[in-house]
N, C-alpha and C positions, 0 to 999 in steps of 0.2 A: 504493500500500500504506500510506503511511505516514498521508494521507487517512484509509481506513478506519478504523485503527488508535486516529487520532484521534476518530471517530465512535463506535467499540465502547466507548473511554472516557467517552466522553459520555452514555455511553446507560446503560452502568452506574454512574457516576455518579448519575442521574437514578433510576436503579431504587432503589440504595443511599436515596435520600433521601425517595423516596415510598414506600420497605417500613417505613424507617425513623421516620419521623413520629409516624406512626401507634402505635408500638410506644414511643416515646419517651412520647407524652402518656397510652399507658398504663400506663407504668412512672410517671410524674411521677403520676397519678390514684392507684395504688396506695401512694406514698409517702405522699403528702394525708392515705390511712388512716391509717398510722404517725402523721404529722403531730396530726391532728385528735385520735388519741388521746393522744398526750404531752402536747398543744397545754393541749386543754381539762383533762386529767388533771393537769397542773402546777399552776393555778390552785389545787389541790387542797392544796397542799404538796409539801413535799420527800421525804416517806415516801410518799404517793400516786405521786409521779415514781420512786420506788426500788422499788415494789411492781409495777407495768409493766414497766421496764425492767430489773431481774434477771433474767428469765424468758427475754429478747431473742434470747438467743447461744440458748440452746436450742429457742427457735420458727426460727431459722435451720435450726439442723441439720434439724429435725422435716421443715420445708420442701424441704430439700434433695433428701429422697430423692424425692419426687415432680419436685425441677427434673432430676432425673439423669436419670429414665425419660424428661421430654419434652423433652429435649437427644437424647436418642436416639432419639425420636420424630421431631423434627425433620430431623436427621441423613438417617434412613432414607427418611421420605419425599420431601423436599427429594429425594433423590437418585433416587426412582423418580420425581419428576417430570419432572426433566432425563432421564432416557432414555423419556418418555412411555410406561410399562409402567405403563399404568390398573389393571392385574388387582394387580401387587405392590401398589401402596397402597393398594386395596382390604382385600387381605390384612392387610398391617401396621393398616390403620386398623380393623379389626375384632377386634384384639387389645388395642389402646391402650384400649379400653372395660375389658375384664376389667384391665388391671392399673391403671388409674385407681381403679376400686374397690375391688382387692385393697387395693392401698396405702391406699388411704384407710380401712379396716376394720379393717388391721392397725397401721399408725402411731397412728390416735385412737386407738383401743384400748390402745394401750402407754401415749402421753401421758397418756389420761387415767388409767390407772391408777398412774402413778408422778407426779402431780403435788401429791402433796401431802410429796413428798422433794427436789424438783427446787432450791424457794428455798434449801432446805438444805446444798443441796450446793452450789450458789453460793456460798453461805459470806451470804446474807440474814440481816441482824439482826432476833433474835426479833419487832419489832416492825412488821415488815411480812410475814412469812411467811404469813400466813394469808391478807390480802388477794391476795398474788402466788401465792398456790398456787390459790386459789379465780380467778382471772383466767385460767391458763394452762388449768386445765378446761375453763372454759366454751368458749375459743376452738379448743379443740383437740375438742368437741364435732362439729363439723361439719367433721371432717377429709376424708370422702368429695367433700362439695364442692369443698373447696379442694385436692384432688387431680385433680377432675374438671376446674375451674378452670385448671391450673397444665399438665397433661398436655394434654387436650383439644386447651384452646388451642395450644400447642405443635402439635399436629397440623394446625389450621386455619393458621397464621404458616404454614407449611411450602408450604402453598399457595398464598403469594404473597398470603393474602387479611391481613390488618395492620390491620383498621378496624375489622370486625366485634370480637375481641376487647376493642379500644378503646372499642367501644361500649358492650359489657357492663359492662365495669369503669367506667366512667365512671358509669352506672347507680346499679351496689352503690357508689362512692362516695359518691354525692348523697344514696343511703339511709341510711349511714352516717351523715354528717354530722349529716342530720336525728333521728335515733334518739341518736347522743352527747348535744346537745343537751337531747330530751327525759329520758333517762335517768341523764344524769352531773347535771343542773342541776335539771330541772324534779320528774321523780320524786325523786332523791338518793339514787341509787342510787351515788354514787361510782365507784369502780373497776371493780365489778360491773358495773355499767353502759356502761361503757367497753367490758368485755367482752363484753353481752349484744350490743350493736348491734354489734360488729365480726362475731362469729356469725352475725348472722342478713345482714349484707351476702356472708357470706362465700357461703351456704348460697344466696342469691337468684343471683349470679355465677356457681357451681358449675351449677343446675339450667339459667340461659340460656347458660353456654357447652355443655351437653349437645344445647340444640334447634339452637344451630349448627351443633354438628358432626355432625349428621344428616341437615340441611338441603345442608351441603356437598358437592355432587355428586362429587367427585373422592372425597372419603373415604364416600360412602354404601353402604351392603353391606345387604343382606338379613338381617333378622334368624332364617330357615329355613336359610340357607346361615351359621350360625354352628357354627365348632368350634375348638376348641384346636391352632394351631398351632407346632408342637414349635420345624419352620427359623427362625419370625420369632421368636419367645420366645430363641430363642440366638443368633440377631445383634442383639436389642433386648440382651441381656444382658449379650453384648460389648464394645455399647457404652456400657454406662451403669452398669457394675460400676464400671472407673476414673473415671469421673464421678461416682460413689457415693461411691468414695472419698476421690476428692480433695474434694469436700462435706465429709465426715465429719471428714477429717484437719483441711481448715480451720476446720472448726464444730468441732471438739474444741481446738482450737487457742485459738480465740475463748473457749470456755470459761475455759479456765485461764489468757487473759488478762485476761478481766473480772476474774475470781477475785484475780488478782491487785493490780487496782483495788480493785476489793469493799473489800480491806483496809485502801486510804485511807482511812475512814471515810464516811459517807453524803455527804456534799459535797460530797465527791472525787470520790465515784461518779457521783452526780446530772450534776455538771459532764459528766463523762467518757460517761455514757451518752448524755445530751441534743448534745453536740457528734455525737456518730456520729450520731445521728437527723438532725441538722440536715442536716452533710456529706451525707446521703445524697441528696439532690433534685440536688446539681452533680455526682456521677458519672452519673446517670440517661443522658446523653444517648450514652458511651457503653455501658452495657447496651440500649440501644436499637437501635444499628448492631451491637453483636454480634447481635443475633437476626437483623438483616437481612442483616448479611455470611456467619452460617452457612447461611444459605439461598438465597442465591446462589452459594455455596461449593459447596454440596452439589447444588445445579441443575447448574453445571459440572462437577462430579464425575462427574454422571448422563450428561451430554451427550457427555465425555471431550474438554474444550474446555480447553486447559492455558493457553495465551493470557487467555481469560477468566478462568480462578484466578489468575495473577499480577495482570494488570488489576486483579479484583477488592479480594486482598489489599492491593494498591500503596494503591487509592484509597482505602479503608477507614480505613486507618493513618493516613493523610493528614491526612483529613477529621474522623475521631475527634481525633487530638492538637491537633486546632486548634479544634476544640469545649471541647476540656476548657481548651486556655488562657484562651480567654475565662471559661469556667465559675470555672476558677480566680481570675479578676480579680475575677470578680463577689463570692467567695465572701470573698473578701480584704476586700474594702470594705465588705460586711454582715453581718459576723461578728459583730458586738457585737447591732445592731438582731434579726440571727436569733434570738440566744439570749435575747434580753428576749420575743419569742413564745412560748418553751417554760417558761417560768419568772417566777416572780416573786422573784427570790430572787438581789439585784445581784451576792453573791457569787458565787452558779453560774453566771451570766449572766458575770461579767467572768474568772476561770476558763476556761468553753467557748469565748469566742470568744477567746481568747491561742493555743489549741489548733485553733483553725477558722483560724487565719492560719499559724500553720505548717504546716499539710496541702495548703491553698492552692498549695503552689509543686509540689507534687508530683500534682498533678492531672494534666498531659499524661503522667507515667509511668503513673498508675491507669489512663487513658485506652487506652495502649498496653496493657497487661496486659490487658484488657476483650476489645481487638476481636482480639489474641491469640489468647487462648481460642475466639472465633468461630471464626476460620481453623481453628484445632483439630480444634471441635467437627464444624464440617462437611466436614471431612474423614472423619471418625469418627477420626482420630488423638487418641485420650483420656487414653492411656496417660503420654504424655510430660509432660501437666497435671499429673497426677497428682503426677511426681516433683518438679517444680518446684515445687507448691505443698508439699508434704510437706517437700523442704530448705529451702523460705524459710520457711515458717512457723516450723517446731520449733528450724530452724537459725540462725536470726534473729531473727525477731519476739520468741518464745516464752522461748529462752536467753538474750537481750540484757536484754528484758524482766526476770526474773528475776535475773539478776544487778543493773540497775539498781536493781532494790525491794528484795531481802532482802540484798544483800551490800552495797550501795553505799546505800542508804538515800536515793536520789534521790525527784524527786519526781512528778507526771503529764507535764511537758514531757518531761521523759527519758523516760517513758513513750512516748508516740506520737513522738520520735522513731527509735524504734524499729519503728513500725509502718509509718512512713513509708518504711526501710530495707528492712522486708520487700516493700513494693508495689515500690521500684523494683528491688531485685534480681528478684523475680518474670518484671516487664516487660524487663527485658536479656536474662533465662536463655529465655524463652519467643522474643524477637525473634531471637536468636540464626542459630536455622536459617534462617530466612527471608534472611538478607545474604546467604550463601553460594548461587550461582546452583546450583550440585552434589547440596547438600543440599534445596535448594529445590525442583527437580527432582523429588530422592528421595522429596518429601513427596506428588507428584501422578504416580499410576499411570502406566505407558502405556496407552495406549486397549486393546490387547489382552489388558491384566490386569483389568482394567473387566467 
């Protein structure tokens, strides 16, 4: 037995890190975008870098409602593949079309109608508003792709398949690249141009993750046998209401903590915006293993294999927090050299990376919080994210935050160390249930509830 036991770990092991790959170098591709646009946008000045990145926290939220729906995507089919019931994912997958769209019709539609108040209300100085209102348009143009994009995909991951969407992104990358280039430098289009090529990357990803996921035999359905299904629409909605929300709560969170940077003056900002940017390629690797651990999660779910969810979980945890240590090392020793790529401007540069070394130490708790959230998701246990991010954000990050800048008159280091407080409480409150074998238990059905 204990043989076996050994071998099931080996084997999910081996899964974790070949679903996982794949999903990491598409996550790290998709950052590149972010990248290449602050990258080359810096070069620009420090009001060109404040005109991008004001808008940031609200292109999160924007994003999020589409990450909800294919967290729930994901969730659901992951799980009718583990009990190999072809007809459910056919169903769920012939749904995920219509709300890919909806969303996407209704979100640009909102963005782009309220983006010319959005800098505004970040509290953007007069003198970038225009550029950062005229940026979040354009990119929020081609919203139906980048929900087709963002949902889709989520349904193809679910299938075990992790390369394909790697592929496509990898694509609109290279597109990318090439179009900032032409358009930031050679045309001189600026900012604008910053935005036109991230658009039309977005729009080119959108339309080839649409021929995959048609292509995908497990999710392919008949477009004669389409109709509006009520059941899948209210367990899609179950499960990605609290996922909506917890987005929301922490994308509204995010808000009012830029906002509260914002008031540092442009510098301050700049620093403080360009260090998130930077940070963001060393958590990558675990949002990579969260997509693969909720999908293995949610396979065992299906299968009603409780063995293989602890397995799972155990390895996951493991494997993520020792990724982000090293992440963390890394992040620690090129803090300075990062921030000379995003900027020319030695004070924003020596600023962000004081703030890229203090965040450093706390990478295996983001790490933890990450594959967290997996185990969660693939469960469809949504609910409980929810709360936890809701009291660590508002109750930590948010109130700490705020009492450090308007009552105490501190400065950006007190700032993110406060953010740093809100990731590792997150990471405890969310680990929590998982120690206790009782509750642990509690968290994976019996096979007869299944």
């Amino acid at each position: 037995m204990q043989s076996t036991n050994q071998e099931t770990k080996l084997q999910i092991f081996k899964a974790l890190v070949t679903l996982s790959i794949p999903t990491i170098l598409e996550e790290m591709l998709a950052t590149l975008l972010q990248y290449v646009d602050t990258a080359m946008v810096g070069q620009l000045g420090q009001n060109a870098t404040a005109a991008v990145s004001v808008t940031t926290t609200i292109t999160w939220l924007v994003g999020s409602i589409c990450s909800a729906l294919g967290i729930a995507t994901l969730s659901m089919i992951s799980k009718a593949v583990g009990s190999g019931d072809r007809e459910r994912i056919r169903r769920i997958s012939s749904q995920v079309l219509m709300l890919a769209v909806g969303c996407g019709v209704l979100v640009g539609g909102l963005s782009m109608l309220l983006s010319p108040y959005i800098p505004i209300w970040m509290g953007a100085e007069e003198e970038i508003q225009k550029d950062a209102s005229v940026y979040f348009f354009i990119i929020s143009v081609p919203m139906v792709f980048r929900a087709c994009n963002s949902i889709l995909g989520a349904s193809i991951r679910a299938t075990k398949d992790t390369k394909t969407p790697m592929y496509i992104n990898l694509s609109a990358n290279l597109l990318n690249v090439a179009l900032n280039y032409l358009m930031i430098y050679a045309l001189g289009w600026g900012v604008t141009g910053a935005a036109v090529a991230s658009a039309v990357s977005y729009t080119l990803s959108g339309c080839c993750m649409f021929i995959a996921y048609r292509r995908n035999q497990l999710l392919h359905w008949e477009w004669k046998s389409f109709k509006v299904d009520g059941a899948i629409l209210a367990d899609c909605a179950k499960l990605s209401i609290p996922v909506l929300a917890t987005n929301v709560t922490s994308c509204l969170g995010y808000v009012v903590f830029a906002s509260l940077v914002t008031g540092m003056g442009t510098t301050i900002f700049a620093a403080h915006s360009i260090a998130v940017t930077a940070e963001t390629i060393f958590y990558i690797p675990g949002y990579g293993l969260r997509t693969a651990t909720s999908a293995l999660i949610g396979i065992s779910l299906g299968e009603g294999n409780r063995r293989k969810f602890e397995n799972t979980s155990f390895i996951s945890v493991l494997l993520t927090m020792a990724m982000m240590v090293l992440s963390g090392g890394v992040l620690y020793l090129t803090a300075y050299p990062l921030m000379c790529v995003f900027t020319n401007s030695e004070e924003v540069a020596r600023i962000g990376a004081e703030m890229l070394k203090l965040v450093a130490f706390s990478e295996p708790f983001f790490g933890l919080m990450v594959v967290m959230e997996g185990i969660y998701y693939g469960l469809g246990r949504t609910k409980y994210t929810f709360w936890v991010t809701t009291l660590s954000m508002w109750g930590v990050r948010i109130l700490f935050t705020w009492i450090c800048v308007e009552l105490w008159n501190q400065g950006l280091t007190e700032v993110w160390y406060c953010m740093i407080a809100d990731n590792v409480c997150k990471a405890v409150l969310l680990a929590l249930p998982m120690l206790s074998g009782r509750r642990r238990r509690a968290l994976f059905p019996d096979e007869d509830a299944l």
